[in-house]
C-alpha positions as CSV (number, residue, x, y, z in Angstrom):
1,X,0.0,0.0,0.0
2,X,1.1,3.0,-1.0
3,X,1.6,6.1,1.6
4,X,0.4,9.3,0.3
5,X,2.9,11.9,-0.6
6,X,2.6,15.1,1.1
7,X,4.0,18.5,0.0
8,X,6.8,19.9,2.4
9,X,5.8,23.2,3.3
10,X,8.2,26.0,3.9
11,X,9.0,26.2,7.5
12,X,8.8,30.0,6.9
13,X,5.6,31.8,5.8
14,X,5.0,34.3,2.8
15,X,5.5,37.4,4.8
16,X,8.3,36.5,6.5
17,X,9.9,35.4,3.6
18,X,9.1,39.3,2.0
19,X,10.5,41.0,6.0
20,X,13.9,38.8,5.3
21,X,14.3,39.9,1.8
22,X,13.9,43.4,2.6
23,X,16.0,43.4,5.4
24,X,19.0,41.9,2.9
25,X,18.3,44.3,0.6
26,X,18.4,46.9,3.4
27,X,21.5,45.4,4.8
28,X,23.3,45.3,1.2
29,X,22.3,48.8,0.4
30,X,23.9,50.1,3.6
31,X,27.0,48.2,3.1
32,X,27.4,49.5,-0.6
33,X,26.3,53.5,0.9
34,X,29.4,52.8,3.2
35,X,31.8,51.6,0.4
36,X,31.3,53.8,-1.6
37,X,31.6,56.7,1.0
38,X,34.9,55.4,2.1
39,X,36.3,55.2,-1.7
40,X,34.7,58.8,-1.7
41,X,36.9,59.9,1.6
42,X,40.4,58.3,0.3
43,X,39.8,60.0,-3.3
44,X,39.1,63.4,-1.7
45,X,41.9,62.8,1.1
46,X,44.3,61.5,-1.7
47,X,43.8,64.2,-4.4
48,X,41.3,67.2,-2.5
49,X,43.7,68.2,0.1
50,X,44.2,71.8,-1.1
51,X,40.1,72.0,-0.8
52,X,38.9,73.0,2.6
53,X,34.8,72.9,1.9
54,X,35.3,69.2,0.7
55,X,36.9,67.9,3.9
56,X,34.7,69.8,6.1
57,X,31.3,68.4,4.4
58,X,32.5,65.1,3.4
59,X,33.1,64.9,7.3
60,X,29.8,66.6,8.1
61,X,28.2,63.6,5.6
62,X,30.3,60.8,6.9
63,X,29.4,61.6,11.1
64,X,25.6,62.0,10.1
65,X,25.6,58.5,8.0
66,X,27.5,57.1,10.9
67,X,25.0,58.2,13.3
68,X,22.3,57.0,11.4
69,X,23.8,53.3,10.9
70,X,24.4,53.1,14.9
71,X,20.8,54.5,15.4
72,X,19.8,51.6,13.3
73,X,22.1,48.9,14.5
74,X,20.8,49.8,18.1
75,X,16.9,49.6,16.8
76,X,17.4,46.3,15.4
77,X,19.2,44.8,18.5
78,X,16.5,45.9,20.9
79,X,14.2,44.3,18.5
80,X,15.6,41.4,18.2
81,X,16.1,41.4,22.4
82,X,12.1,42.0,22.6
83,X,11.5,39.1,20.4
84,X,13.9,37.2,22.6
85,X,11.6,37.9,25.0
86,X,8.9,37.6,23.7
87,X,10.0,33.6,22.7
88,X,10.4,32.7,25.9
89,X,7.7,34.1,27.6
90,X,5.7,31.6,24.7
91,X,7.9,28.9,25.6
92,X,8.9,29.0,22.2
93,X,11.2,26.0,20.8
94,X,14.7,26.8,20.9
95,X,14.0,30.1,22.7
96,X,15.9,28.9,26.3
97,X,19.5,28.1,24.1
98,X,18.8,31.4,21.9
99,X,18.7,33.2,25.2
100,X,21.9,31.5,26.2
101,X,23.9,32.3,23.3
102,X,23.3,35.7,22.9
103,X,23.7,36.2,26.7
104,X,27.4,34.3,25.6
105,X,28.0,36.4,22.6
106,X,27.3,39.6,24.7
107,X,29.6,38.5,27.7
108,X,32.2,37.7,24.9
109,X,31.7,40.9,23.1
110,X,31.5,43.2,26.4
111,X,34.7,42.2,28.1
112,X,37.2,43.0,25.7
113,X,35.1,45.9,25.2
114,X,35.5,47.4,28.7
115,X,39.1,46.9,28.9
116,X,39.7,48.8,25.7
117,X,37.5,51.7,27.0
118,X,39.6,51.9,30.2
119,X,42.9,51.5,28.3
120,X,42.0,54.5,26.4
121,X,40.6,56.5,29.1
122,X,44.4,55.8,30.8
123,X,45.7,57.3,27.6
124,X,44.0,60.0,27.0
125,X,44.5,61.2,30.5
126,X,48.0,61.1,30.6
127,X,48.3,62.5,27.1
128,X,46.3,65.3,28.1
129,X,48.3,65.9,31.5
130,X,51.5,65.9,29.1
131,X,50.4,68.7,27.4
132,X,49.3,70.9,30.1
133,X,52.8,69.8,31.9
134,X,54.6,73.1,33.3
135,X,57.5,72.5,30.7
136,X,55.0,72.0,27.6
137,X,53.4,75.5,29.0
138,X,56.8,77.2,29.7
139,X,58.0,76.3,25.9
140,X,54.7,77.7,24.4
């Protein structure tokens, strides 16, 4: 006796095939914004030099897109943190190791994190005591 044969449907539904296609397609757009905008920055550095309004608004341009991509990175983080949430609190299949990896990956990513900030917090206060030194002020 034969068993029936039944279709295999896609694990994922129509829409959320459409919300992951637009997110690579956001993704890749914002990696090629920010290739081209550093090619932009070494042609301009390389060749504009003698040009002051080209530094001073290619800089202006490059803080502003820079803001807007951390805005953005944070936005989708805390989304993704909600729907973490969210998961669990639904008892959701593979929502209690989800939880623990990212928990991981933040622990990993934080540490060497912190000591970076406070190596550089060590350097810039020393740098910035050098040149207030009496000797630095008694040469100027």
């Amino acid at each position: 006796m034969k068993r029936p044969r039944f279709k295999r449907k896609s694990s994922l539904s129509e829409k959320e095939r459409k919300r992951r296609k637009r997110e690579l397609i956001l993704i890749l757009v914002i990696l090629f914004v920010v290739a081209l905008l550093t090619l932009v920055e070494s042609r301009i550095i390389k060749f504009g030099a003698d040009i002051a309004i080209s530094n001073t608004v290619l800089m202006f341009i490059l803080i502003n897109i820079n803001l807007l991509l951390l805005i953005l990175m944070i936005y989708l983080v805390f989304r993704n943190l909600v729907k973490l949430i969210y998961d669990r609190r639904r008892n959701v299949l593979g929502a209690r190791i989800r939880t623990k990896l990212v928990i991981a990956f933040v622990s990993l990513t934080l540490l060497p994190t912190i000591v970076l900030f406070f190596f550089a917090l060590n350097f810039i206060t020393t740098s910035i005591e050098f040149w207030f030194n009496v000797p630095v002020e008694q040469a100027l």
